[in-house]
Backbone as a ProteinNet text record, in pm:
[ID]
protein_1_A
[PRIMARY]
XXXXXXXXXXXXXXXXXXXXXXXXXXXXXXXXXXXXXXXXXXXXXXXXXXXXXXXXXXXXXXXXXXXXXXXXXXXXXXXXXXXXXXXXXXXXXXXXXXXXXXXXXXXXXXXXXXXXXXXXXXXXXXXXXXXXXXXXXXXXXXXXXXXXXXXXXXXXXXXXXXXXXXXXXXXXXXXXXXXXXXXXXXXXXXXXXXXXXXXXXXXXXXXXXXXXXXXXXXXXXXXXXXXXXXXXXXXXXXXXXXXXXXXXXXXXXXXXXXXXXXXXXXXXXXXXXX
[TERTIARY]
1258.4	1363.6	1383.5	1382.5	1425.6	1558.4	1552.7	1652.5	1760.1	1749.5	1915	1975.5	1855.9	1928.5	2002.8	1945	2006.6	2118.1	2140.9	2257.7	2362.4	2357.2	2421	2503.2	2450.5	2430.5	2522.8	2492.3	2603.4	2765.2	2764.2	2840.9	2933.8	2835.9	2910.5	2962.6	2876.3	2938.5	3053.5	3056.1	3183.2	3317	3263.7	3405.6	3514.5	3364.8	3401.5	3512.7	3439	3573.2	3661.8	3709.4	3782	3888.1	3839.1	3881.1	3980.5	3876.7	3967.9	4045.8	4014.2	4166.6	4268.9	4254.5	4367.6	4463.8	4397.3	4432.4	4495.2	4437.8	4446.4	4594.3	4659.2	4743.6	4870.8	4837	4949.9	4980.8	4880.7	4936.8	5035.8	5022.7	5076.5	5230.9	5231	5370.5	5451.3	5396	5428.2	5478.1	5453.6	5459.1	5597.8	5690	5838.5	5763.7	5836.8	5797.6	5696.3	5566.6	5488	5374.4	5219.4	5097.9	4997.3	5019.5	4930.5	4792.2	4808.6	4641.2	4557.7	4645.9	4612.4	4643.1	4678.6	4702.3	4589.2	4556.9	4401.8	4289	4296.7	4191.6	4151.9	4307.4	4296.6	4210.9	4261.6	4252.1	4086.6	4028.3	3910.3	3803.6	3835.2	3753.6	3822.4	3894.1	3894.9	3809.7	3848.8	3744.6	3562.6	3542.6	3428	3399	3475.4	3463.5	3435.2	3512.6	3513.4	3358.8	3316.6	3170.6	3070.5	3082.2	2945.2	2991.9	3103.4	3127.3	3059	3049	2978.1	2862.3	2769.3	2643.5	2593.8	2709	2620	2570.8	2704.7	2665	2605.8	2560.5	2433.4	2286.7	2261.9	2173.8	2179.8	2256.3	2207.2	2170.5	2262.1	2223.7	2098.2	2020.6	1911.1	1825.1	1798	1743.6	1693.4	1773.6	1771.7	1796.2	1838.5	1828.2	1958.6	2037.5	2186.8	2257.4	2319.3	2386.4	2571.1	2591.4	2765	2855	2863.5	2949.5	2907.5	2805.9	2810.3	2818.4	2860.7	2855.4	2991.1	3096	3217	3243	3118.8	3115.5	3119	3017.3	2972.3	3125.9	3146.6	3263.7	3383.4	3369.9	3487.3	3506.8	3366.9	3402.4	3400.2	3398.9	3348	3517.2	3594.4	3753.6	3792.4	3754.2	3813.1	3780.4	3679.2	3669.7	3750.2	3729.5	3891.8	4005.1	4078.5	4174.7	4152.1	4113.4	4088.1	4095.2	4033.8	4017.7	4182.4	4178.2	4340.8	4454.9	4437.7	4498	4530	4432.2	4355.9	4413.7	4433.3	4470.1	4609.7	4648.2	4843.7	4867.1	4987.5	5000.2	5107.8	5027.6	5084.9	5272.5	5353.5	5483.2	5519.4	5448.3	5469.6	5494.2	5450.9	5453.5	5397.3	5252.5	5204.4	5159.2	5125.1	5075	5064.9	5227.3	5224	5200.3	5169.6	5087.6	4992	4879.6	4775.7	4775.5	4871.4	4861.2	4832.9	4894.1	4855	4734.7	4675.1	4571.1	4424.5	4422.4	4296	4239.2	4333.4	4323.8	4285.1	4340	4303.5	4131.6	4116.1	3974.5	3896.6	3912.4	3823.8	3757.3	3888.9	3854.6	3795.3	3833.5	3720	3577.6	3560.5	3436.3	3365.1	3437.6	3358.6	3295.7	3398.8	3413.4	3313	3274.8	3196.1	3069.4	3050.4	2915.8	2891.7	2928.3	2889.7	2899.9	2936	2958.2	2847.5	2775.1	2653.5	2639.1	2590	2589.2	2549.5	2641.7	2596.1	2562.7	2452.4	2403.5	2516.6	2535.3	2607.2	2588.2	2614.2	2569.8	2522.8	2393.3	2356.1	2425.7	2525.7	2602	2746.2	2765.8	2838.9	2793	2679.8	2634.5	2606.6	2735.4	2722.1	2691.4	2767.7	2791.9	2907.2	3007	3136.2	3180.1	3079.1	3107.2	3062.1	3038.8	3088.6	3209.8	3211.6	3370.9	3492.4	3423	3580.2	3539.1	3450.2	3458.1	3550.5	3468.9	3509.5	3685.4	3699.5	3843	3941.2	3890.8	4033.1	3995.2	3883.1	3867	3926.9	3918.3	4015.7	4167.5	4218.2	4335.3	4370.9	4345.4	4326.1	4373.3	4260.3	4303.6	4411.8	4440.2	4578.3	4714.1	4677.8	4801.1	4832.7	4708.1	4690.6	4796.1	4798.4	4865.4	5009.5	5045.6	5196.2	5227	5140.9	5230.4	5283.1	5196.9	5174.3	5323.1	5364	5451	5602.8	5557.1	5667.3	5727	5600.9	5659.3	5706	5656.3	5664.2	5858.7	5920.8	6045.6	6106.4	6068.9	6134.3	6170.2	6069.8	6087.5	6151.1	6192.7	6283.9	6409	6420.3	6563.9	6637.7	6543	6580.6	6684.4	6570.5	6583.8	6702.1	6736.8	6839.8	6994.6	6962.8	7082.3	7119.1	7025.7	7017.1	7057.4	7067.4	7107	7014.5	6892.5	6776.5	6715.3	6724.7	6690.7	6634.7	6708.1	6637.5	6509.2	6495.1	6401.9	6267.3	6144.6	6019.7	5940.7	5961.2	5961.7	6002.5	6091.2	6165.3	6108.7	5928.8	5873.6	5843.8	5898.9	5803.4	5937.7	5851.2	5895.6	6042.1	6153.4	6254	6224.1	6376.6	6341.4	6338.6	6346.5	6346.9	6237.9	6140.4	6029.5	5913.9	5932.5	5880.4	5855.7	5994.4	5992.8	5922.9	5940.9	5842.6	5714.2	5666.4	5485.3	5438.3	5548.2	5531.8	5474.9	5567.8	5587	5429.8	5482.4	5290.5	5180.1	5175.5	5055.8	5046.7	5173.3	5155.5	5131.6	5189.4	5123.5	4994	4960.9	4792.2	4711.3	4733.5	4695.9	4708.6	4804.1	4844.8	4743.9	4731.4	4638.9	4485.2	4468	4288.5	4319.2	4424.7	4421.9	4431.3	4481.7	4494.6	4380.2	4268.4	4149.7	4047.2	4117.5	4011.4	4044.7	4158	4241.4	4199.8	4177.3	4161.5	3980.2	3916.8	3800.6	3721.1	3809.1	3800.1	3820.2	3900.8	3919.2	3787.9	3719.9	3570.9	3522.6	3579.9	3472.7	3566.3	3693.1	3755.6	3743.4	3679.6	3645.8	3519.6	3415.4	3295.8	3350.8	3434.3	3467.5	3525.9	3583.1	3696.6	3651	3512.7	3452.8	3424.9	3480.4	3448.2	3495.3	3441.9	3518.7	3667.3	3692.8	3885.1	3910.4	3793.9	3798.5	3820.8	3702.5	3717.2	3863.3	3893.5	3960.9	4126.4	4132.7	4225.4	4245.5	4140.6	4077.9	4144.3	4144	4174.8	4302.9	4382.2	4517.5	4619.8	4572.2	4620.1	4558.2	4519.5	4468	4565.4	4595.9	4671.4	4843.2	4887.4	4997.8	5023.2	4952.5	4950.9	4981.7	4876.3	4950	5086.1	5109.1	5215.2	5342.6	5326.7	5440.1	5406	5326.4	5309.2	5373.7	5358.3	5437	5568.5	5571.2	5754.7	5843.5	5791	5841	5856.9	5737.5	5721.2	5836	5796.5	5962.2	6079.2	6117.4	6215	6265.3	6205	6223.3	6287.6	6199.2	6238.4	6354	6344.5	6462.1	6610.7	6588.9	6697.6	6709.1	6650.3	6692.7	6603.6	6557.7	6506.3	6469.2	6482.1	6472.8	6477.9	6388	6453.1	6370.4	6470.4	6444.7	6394.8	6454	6396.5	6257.5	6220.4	6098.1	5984.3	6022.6	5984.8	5909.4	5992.9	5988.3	5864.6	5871.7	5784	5670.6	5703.6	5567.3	5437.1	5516.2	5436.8	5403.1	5486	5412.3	5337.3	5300.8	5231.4	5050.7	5099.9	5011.7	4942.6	5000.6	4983.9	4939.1	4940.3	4844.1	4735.5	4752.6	4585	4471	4530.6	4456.7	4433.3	4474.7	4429.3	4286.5	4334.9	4223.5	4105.1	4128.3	3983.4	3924.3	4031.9	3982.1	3910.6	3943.6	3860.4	3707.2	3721.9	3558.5	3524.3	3536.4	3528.2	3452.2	3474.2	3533.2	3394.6	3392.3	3264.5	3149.7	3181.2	3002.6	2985.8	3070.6	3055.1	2990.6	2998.8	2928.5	2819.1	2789.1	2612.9	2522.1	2372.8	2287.2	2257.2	2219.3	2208.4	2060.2
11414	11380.8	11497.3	11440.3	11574.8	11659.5	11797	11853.9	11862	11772.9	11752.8	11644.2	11530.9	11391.4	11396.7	11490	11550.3	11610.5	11682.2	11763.6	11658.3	11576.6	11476.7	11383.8	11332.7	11257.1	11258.9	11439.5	11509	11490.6	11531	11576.5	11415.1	11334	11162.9	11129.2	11158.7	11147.3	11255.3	11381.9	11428.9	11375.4	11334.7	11291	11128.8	11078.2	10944.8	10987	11092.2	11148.7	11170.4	11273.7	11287	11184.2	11109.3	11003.3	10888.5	10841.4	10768.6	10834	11012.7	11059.7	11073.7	11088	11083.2	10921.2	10810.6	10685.6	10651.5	10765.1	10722.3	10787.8	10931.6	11016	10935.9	10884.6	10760.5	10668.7	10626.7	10484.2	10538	10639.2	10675.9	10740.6	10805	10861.6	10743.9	10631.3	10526.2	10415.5	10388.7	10311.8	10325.1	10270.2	10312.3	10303.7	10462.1	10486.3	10561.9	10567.8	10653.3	10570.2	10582.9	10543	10625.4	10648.8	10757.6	10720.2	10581.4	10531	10559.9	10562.8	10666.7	10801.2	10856	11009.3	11093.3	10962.1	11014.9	10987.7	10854.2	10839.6	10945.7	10992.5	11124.7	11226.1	11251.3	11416.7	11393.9	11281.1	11262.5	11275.5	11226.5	11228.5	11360.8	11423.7	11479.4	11637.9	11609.2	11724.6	11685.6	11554.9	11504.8	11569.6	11586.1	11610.3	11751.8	11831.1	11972.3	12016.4	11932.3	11973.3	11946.4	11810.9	11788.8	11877.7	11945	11992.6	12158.3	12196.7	12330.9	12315.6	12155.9	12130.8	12182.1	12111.1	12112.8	12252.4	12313.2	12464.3	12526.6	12516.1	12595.4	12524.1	12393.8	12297.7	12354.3	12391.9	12426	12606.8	12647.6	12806.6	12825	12752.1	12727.3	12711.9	12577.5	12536.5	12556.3	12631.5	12690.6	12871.6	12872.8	13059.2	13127.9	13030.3	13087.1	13185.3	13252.7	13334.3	13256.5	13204.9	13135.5	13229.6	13375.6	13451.7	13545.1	13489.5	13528.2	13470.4	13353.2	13278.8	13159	13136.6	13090.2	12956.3	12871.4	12707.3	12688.5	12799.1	12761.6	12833.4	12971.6	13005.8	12934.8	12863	12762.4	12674.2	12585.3	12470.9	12557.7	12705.1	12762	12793.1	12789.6	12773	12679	12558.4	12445.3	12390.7	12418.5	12437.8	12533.9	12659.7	12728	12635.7	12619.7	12565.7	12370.3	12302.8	12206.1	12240.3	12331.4	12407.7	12445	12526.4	12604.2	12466.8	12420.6	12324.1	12214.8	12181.2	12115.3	12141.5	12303.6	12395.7	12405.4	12350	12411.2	12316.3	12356.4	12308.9	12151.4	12029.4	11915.1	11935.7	12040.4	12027.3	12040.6	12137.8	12122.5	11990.4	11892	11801.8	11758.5	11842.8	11872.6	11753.7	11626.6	11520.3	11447.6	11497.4	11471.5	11626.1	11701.2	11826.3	11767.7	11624.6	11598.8	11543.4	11499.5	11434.4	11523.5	11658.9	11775	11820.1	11866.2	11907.1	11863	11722.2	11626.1	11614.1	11582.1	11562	11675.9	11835.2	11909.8	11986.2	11907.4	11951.5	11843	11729.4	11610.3	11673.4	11729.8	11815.3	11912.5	11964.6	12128.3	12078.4	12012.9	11947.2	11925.2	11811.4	11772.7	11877.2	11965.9	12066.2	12181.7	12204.7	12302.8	12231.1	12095.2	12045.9	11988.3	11917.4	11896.8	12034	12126.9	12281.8	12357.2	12366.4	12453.7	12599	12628.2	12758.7	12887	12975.9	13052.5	13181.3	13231.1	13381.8	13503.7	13625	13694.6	13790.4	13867	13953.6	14086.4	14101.4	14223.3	14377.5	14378.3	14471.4	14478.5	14328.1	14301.2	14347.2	14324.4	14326.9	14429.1	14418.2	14511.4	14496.5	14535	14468.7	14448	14473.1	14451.2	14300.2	14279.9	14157.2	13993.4	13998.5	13892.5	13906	14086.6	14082.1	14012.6	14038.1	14019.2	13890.6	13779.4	13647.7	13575.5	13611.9	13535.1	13582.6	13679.1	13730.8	13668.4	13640.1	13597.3	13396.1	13347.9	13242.1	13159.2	13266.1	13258.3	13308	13341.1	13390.3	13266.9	13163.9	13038.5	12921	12930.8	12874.1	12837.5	12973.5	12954.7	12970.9	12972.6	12952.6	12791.4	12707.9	12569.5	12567.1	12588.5	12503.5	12596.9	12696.3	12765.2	12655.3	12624.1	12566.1	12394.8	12385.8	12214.6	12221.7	12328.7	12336.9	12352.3	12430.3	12443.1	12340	12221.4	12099.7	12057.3	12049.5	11968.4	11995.5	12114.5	12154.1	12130.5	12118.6	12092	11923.1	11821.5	11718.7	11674.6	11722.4	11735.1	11735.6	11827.4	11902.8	11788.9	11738.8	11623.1	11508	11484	11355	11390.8	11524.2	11542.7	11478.2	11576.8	11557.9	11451.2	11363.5	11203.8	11140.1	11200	11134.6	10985.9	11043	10934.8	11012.8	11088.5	11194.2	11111.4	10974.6	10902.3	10798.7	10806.4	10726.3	10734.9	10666.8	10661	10746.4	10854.1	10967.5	11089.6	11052.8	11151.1	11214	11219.5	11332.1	11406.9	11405.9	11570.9	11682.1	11755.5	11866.2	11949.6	11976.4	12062.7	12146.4	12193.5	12245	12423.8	12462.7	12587	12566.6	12452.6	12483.5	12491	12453.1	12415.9	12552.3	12598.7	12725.6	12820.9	12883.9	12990.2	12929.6	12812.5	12789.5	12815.9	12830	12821.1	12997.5	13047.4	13209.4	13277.1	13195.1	13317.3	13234.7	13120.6	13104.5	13184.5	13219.2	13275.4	13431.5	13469.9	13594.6	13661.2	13522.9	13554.2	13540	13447	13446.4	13570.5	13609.9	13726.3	13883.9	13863.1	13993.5	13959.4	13843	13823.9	13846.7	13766.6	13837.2	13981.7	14052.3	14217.1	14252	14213.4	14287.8	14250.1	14119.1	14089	14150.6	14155.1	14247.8	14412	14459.2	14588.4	14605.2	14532.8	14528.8	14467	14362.2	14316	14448.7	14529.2	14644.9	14713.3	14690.1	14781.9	14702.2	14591.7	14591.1	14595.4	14607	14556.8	14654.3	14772.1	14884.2	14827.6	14760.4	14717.7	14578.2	14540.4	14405.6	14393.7	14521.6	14580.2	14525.4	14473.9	14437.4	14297	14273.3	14109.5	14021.8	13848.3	13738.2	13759.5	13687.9	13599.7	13604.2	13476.6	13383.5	13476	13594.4	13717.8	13787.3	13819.3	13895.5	13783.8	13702.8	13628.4	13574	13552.3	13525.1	13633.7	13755.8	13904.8	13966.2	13919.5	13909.4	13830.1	13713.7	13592.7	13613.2	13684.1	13744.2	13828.2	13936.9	14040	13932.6	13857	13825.8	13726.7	13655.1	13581.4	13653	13777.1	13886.6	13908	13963.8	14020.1	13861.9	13772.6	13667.1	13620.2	13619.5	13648.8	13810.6	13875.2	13968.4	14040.8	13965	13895.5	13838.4	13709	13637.5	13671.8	13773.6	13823.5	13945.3	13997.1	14149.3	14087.3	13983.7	13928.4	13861.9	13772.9	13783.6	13839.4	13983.8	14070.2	14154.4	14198	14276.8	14158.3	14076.4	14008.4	13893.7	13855.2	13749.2	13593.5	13652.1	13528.5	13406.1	13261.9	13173.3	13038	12950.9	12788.7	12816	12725.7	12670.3	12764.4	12891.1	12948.9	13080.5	13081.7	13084.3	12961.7	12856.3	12752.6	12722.1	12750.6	12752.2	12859	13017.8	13090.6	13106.8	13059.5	13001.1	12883.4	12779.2	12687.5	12749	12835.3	12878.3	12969.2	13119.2	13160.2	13075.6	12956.9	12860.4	12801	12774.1	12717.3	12817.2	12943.7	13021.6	13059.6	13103.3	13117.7	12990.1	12869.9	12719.6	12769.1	12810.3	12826.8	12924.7	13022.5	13072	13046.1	12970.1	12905.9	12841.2	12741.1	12663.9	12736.8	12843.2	12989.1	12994.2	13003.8	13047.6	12918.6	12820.4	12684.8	12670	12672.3	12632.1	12711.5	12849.4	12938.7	12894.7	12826.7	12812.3	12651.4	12590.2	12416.1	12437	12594.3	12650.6	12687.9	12691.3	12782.8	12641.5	12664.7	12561.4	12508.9	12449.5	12356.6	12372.9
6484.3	6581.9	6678.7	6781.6	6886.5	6839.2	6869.5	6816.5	6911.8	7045.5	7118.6	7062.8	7037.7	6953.6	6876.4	6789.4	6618.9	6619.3	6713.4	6775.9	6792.7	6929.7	6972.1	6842.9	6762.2	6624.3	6542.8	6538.3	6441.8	6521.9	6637.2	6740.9	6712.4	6735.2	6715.8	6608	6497.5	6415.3	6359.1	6370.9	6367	6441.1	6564.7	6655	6613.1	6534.2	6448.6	6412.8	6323.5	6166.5	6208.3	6306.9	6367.1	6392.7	6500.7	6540.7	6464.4	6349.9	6208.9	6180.7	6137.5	6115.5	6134.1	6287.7	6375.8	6370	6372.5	6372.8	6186.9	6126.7	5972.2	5964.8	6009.3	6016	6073.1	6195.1	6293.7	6195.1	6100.7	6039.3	5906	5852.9	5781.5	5841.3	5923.9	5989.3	6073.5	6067.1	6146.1	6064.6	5946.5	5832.6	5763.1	5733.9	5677.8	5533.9	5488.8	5332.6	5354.2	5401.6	5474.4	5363.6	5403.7	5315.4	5226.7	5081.3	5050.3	5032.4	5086.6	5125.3	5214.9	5332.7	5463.4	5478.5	5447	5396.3	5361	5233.9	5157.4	5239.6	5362.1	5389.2	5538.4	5601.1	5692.6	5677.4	5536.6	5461.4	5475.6	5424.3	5379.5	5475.9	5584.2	5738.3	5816.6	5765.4	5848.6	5806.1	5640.6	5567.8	5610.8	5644	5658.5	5816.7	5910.2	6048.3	6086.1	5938	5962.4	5922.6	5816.7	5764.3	5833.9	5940.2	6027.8	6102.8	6163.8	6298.3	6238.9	6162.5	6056.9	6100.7	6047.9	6013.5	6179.2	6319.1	6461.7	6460.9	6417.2	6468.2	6427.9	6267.5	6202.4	6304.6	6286.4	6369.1	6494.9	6568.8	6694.5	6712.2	6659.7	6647.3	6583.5	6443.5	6419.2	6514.5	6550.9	6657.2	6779.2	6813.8	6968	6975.7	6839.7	6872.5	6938.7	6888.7	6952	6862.4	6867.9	6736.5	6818.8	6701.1	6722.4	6773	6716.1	6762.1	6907.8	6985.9	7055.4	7201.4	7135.9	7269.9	7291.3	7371.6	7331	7308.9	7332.4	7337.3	7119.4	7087.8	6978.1	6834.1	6904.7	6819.4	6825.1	6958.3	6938.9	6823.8	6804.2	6719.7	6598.3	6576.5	6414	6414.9	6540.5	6500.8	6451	6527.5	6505.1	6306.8	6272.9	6162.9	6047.7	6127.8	6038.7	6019.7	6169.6	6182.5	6098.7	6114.6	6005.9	5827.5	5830.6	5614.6	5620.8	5765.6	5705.6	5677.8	5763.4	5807.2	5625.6	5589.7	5485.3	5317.7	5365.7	5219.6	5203	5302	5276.4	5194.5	5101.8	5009.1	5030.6	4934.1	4985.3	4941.2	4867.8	4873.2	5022.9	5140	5254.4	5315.8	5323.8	5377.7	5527.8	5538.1	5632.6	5723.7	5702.4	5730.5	5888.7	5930.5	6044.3	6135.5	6091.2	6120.7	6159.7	6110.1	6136	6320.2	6308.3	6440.6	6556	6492.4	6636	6629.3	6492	6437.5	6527.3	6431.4	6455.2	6611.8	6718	6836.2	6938.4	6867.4	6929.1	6893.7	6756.3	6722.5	6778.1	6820.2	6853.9	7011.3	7061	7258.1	7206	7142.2	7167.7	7110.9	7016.8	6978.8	7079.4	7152.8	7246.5	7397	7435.7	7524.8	7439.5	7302.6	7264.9	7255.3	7250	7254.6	7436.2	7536.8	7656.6	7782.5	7702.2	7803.8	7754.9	7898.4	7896.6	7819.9	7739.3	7713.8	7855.9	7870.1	7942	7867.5	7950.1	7880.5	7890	7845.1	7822.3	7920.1	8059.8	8172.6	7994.6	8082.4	8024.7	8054.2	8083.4	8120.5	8009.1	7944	7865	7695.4	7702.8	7544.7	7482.4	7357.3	7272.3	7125.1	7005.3	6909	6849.6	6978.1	6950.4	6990.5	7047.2	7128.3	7014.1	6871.8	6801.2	6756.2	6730	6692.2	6800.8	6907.4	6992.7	7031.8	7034.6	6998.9	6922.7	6816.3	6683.4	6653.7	6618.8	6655.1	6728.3	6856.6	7003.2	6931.2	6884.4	6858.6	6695.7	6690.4	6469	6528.8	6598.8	6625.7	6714.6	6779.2	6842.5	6819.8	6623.2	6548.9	6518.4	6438.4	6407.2	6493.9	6617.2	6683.6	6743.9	6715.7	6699.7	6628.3	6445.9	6369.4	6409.2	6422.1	6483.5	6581.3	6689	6790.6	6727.9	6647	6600.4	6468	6435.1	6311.8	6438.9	6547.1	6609.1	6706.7	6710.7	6818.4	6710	6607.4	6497.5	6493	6484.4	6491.9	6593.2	6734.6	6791.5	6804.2	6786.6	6744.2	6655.9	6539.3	6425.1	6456.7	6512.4	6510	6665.2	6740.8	6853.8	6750.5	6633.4	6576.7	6460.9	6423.5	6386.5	6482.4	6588.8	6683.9	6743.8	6703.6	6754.6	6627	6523.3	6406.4	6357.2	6399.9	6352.7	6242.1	6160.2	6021.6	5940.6	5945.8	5852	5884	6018.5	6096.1	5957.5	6031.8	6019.3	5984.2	6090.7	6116.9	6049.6	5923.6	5820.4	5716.6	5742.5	5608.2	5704.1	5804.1	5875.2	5803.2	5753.2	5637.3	5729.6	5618.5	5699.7	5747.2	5841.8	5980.4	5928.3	5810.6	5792.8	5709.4	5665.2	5632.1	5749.9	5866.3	5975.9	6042	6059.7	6119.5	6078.7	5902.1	5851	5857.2	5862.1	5867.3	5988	6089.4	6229.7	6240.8	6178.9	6190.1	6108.7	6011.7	5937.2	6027.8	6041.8	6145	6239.1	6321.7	6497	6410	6270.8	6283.9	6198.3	6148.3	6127.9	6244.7	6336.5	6476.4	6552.6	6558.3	6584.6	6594.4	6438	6383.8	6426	6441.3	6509.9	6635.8	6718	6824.9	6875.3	6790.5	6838.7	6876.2	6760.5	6719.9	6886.4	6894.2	7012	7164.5	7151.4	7280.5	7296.2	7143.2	7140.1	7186.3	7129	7164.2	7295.9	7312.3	7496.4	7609.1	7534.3	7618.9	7667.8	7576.6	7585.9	7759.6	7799.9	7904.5	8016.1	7993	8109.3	8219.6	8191.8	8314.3	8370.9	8287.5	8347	8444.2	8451.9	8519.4	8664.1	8635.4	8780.5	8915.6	8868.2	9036.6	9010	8876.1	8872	8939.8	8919	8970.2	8958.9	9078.1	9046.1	8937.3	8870.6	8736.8	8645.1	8597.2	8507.1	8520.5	8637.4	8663	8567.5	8621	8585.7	8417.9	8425	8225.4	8131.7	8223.3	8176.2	8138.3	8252.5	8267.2	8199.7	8201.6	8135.4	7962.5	7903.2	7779.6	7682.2	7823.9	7796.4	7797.1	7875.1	7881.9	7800.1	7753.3	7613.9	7520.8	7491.6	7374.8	7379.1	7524.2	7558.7	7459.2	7496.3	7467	7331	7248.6	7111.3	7069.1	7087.5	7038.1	7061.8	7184.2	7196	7111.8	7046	6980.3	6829	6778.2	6666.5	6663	6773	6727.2	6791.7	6850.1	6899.4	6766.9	6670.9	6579.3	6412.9	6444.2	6373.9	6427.1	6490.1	6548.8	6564.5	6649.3	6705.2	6602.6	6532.6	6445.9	6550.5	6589.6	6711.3	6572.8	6584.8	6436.8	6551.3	6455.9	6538.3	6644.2	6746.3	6876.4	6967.6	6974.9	7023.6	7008.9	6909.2	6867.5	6873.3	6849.4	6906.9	7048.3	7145.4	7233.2	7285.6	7225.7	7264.8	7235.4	7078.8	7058.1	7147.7	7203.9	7214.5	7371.5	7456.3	7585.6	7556.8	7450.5	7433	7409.4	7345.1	7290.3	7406.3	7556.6	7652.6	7701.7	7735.2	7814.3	7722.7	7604.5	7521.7	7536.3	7563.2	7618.3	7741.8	7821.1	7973.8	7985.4	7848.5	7888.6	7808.6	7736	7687.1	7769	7829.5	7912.9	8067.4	8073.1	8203.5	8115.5	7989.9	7965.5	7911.2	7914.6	7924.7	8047.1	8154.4	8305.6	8346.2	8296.6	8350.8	8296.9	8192	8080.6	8132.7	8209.7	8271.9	8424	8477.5	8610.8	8588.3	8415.6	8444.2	8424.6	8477.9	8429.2	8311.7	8264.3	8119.9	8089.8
[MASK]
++++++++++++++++++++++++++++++++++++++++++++++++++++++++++++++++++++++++++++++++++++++++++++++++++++++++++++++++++++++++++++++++++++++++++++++++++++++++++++++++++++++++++++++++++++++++++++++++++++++++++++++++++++++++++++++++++++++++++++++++++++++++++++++++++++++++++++++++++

């Protein structure tokens, strides 16, 4: 079999899994009483989605001679796979389930965005051997600010349906709002600690760039100010008691500019040739 077919295949059939899961997750959070028929059959495709989405990337890094951590289409989906296991392992007293609904959907896009986005080569001016570290790093730190932001809509949606005095709705196993909040918190600060590593080590080029694109230039900035609002929220936190809604809140815009800038080296590797 040709080895783009084989690629493709996997790619389809991961997005399947995906896909059912996501639809398997809705029927269960949608269902009064909730379904541990669909629950099981989520968990099941979606552990199934995380393993072909493994298989593309060994298969294509095989195949073609790519090394995953060095290139951002391919360390992406080796997040999205963290983030799925992590996702996977929390413990069912959590009540993570409708966690899935944020989860699943955001691994089905990057799937697809890490398999139809051209690989671009690395400027030979860039390459070191710091440079899987500060991949894989800013991309595992990604991860888990996926499931932070997904625990923290997850709270702010809660705490709506509190004040609306619908608590008992449909909608009433998404886990309490002070269990919501601390899952929210160790995610953004295991996220956190991969991100440092990649900030500290991104540093290594940002003198080589000074004459770079807009795009670089901006990718760069928007890097640093993401940190900057992740570690806002973390000593705002600690110091000020920052809790709830408004951690919440900083969380999910920190969450919205680290997407922007995936979506910059996204955006650059959809400009190179195929």
């Amino acid at each position: 079999m040709e080895p783009r077919l084989a690629s493709d295949l996997i790619v389809s059939a991961a997005a399947a899994a995906y896909a059912g899961s996501s639809a398997a997750f809705f029927v269960h959070i949608s269902t009064r009483g909730g379904s541990s028929r669909a629950t099981g059959l989520a968990r099941t495709l979606l552990w199934l989605g995380a393993v072909l989405q493994f298989a593309f990337v060994v298969h294509y890094g095989v195949v073609f001679r790519v090394c995953p951590m060095k290139t951002i289409n391919l360390a992406i989906s080796l997040a999205v796979v963290v983030m799925c296991v992590a996702y996977l392992l929390v413990p069912k007293t959590f009540k993570a389930d409708a966690l899935g609904l944020f989860v699943v959907p955001v691994a089905l896009v990057f799937l697809i965005a890490s398999r139809f986005i051209g690989l671009p080569d690395v400027p030979l001016n860039l390459r070191n051997k710091l440079l899987p570290v500060h991949i894989s790093t800013n991309v595992l730190g990604d991860a888990f600010f996926v499931l932070a932001s997904g625990a923290a809509a997850m709270y702010l949606f809660q705490e709506h349906q509190l004040k609306a005095k619908r608590g008992a709705s449909v909608f009433g196993r998404i886990p309490p709002l002070d269990t919501l909040d601390t899952a929210a918190h160790r995610f953004l600060l295991i996220g956190f600690v991969f991100m440092t590593v990649g900030a500290v080590t991104g540093s290594v080029w940002v003198s080589k760039l000074t004459m770079g694109t807009t795009v670089e230039m901006l990718r760069i900035m928007l890097g640093y100010v993401t940190w900057a609002v992740f570690s806002c929220v973390l000593l705002l936190r600690s110091t000020l008691g920052w809790r709830g809604k408004r951690a919440a809140y900083g969380t999910l815009a920190g969450f919205v500019l680290s997407m922007l800038v995936v979506a910059l080296y996204l955006g650059r590797a959809g400009m190179e040739p195929r």
